[in-house]
C-alpha positions as CSV (number, residue, x, y, z in Angstrom):
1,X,6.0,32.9,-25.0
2,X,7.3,35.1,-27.8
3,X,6.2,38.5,-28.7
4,X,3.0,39.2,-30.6
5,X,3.3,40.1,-34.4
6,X,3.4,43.7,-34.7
7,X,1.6,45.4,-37.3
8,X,4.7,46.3,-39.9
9,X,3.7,50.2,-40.3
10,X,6.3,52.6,-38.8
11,X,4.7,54.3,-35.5
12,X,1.8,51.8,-35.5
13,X,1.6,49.2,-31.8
14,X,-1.0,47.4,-32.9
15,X,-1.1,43.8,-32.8
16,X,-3.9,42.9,-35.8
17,X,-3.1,38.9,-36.0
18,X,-2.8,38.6,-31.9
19,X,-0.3,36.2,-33.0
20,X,3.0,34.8,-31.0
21,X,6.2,35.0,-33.6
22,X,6.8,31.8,-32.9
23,X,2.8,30.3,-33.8
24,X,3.8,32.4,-36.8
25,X,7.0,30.2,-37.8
26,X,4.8,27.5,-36.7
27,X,2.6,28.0,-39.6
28,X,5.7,29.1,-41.6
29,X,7.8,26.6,-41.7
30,X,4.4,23.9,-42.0
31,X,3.6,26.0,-45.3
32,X,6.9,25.5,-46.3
33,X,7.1,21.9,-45.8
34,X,4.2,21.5,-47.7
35,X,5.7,23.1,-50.6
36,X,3.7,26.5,-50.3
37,X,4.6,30.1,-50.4
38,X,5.6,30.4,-46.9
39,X,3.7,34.1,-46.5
40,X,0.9,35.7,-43.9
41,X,-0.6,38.9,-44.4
42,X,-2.7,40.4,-41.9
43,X,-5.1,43.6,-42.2
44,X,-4.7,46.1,-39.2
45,X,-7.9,47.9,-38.5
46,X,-5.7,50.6,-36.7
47,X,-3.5,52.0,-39.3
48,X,-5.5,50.5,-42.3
49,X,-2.4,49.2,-43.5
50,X,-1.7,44.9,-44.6
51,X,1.2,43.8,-43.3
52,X,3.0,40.4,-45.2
53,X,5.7,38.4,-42.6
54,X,8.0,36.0,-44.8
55,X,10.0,33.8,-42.7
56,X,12.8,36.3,-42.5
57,X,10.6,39.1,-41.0
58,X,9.6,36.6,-38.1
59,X,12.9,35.6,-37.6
60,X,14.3,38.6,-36.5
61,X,11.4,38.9,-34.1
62,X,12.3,35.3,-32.5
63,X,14.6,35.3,-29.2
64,X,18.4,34.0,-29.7
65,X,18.0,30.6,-27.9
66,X,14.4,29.9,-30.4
67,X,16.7,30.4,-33.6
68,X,16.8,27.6,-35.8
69,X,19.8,26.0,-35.2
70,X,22.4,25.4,-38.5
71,X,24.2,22.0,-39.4
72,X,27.7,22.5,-41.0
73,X,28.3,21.4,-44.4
74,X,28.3,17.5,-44.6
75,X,26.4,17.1,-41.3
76,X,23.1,15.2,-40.6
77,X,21.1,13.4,-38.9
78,X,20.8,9.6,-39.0
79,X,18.9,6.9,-36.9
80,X,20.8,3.8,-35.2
81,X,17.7,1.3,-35.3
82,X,17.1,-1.7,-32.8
83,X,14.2,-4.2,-33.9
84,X,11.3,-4.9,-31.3
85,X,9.1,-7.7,-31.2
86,X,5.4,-7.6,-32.9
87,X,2.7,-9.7,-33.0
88,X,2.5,-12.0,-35.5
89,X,-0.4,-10.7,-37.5
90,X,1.1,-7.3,-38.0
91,X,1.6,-6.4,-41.4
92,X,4.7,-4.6,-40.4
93,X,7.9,-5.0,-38.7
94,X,8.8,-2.5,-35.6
95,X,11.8,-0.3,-34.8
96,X,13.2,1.3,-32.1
97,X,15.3,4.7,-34.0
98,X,18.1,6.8,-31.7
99,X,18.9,9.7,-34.3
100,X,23.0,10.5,-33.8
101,X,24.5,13.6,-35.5
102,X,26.9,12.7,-38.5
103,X,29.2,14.2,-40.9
104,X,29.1,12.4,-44.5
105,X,32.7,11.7,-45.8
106,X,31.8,10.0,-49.1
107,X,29.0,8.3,-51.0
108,X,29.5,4.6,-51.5
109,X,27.8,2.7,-54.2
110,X,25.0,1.8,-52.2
111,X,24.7,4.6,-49.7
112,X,27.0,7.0,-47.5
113,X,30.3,6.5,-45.3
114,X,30.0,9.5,-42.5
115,X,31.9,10.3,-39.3
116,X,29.8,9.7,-35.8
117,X,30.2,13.2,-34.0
118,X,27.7,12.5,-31.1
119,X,27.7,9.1,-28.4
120,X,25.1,6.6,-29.1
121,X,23.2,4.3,-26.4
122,X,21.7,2.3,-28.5
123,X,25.3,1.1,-29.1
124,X,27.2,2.4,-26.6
125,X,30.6,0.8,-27.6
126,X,30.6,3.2,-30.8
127,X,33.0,6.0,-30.4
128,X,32.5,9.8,-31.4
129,X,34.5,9.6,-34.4
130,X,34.1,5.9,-35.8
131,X,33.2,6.0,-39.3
132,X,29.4,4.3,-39.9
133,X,27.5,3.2,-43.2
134,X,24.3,3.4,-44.0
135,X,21.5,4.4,-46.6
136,X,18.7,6.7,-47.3
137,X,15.2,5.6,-46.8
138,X,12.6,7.9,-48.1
139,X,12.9,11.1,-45.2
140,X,15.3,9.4,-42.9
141,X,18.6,8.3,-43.4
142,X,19.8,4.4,-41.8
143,X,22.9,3.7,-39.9
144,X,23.6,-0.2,-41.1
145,X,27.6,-1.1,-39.9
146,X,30.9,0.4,-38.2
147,X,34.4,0.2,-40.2
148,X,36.8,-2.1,-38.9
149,X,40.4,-2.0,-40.3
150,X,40.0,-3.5,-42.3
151,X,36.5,-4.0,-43.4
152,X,32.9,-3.1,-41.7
153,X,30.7,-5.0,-39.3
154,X,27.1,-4.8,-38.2
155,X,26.6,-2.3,-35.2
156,X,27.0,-3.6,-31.9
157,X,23.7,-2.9,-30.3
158,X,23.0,-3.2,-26.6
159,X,20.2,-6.1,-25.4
160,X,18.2,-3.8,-24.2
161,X,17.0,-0.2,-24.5
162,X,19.1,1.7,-22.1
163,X,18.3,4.3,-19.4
164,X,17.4,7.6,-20.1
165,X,17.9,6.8,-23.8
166,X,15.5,8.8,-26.2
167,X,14.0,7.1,-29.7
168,X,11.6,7.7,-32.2
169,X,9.1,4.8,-33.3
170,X,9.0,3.3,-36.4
171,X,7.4,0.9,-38.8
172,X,8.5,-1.1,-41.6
173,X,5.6,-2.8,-44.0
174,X,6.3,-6.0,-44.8
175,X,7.2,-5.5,-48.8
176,X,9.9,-5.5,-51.3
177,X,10.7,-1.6,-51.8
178,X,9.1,-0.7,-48.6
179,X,10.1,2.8,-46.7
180,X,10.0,3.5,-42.8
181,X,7.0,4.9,-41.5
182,X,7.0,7.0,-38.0
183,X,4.0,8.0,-35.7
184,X,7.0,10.0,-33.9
185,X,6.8,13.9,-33.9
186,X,9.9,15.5,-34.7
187,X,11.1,19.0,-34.1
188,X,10.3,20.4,-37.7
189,X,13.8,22.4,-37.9
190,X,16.2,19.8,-40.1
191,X,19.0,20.4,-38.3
192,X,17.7,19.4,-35.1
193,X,15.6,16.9,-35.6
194,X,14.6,15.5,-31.8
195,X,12.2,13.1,-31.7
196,X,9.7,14.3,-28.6
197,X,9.0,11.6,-26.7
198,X,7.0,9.4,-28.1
199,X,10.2,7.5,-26.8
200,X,11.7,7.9,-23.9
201,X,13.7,4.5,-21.4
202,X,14.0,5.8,-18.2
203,X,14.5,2.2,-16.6
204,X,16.9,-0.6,-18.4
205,X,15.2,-3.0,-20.6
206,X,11.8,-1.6,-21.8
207,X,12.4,-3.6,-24.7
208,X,14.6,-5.9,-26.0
209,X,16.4,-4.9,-29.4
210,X,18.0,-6.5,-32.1
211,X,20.2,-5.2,-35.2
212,X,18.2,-4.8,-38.2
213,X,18.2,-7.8,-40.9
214,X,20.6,-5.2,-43.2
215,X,19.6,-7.0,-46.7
216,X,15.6,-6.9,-45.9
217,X,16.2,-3.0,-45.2
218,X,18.4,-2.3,-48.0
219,X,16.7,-0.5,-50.6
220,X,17.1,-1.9,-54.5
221,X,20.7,0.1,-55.0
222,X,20.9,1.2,-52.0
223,X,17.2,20.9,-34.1
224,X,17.8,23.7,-30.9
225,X,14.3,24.4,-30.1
226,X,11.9,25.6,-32.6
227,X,7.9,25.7,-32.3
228,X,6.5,23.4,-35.2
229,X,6.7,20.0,-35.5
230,X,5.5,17.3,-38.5
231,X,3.5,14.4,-37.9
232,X,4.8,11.9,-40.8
233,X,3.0,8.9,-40.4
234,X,0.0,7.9,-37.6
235,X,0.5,4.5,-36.4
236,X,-3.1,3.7,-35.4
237,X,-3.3,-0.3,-36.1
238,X,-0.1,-1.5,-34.7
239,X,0.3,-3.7,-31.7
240,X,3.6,-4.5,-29.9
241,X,4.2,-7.2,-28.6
242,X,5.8,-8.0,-25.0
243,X,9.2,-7.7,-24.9
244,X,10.9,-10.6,-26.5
């Protein structure tokens, strides 16, 4: 647990919120994400004095291995996605997503080219360093094929969901225009972004998965550890089926 929030007047120990710095990020960064003034101010019945901690003040209060971690320039996250079977009266289609760090190298006219700079299993014959493409969709970003020389092909995916592999769960409704919905909870700093274990294979073959059908996901033009993290999407009325 982090230190309490110390009351900010000089020569004053007491602790008026009885909050953790890092419930304060917490609440920080989800203020933030929701497009608020990420602030708290807290009265201190000792000193009489209000204290205000921005994000910066509880940083400096937040342990080295809590930091947020920092992406270089170029670098971001992006899901390699393997399709699982549903049942047929589900309104939308279902995704297996293994997030892999990248590096963009160029925008194509239909999305982005970027260097792979961590291993996949999900498609374990990629190599750190093969250049992918893929698109944006809505908060997530899609890996879609591998280059060849010359050319691109769809990515290789394994049959099934490999050991000790970790995913996030997705959804795709069933309509033209349609954006990827998670019930995954991610770790709310950007450049992290680990999806906790909603997924996790820790035997072979959990599922079965299959490449995404690239033109039906193709849009019209085509973290270190940190204490909050963002539920985007609930799924509540989906079934899965057996593994196919």
């Amino acid at each position: 647990m982090t230190q309490l929030l110390p009351c900010l007047t000089p020569g004053c120990d007491n602790t008026p919120l009885g909050l953790s710095a890092a419930g304060a990020k917490a609440l920080l960064d989800a203020d933030k994400a929701a497009g608020r003034r990420p602030i708290l101010r807290s009265y201190c019945n000792r000193c009489g004095a209000t204290s205000e901690y921005t994000p910066e003040t509880v940083q400096e209060l937040m342990p080295p291995d809590l930091q947020d971690l920092a992406l270089a320039p170029q670098e971001f996250w992006g899901f390699i996605m393997g399709e699982i079977g549903t049942v047929e009266s589900t309104q939308q289609r279902a995704f297996l997503g293994e997030p892999v760090l990248l590096k963009r190298t160029q925008l194509t006219a239909d999305g982005w080219q970027a260097t792979l700079l961590s291993p996949s299993k999900f498609a374990p014959s990629l190599k750190v360093a093969d250049e992918l493409f893929g698109y944006d969709n809505g908060d997530f970003s899609i890996c879609t094929h591998v280059a060849l020389d010359p050319g691109f092909t769809s990515l290789p995916m394994a049959e099934q969901t490999p050991r000790n592999s970790e995913f996030a769960l997705f959804f795709l409704p069933n309509e033209p225009g349609a954006q990827f919905l998670t019930g995954t909870l991610f770790c709310a700093n950007q450049s992290c972004y680990y999806p906790f274990q909603l997924g996790r294979s820790d035997t072979v073959g959990s599922h079965h998965l299959s490449p995404p059908a690239t033109h039906e996901l193709s849009p019209p033009g085509c973290r270190g550890r940190v204490t909050r993290f963002k539920l985007l999407w609930l799924a509540s009325a989906v079934q899965l089926s057996s593994p196919v």
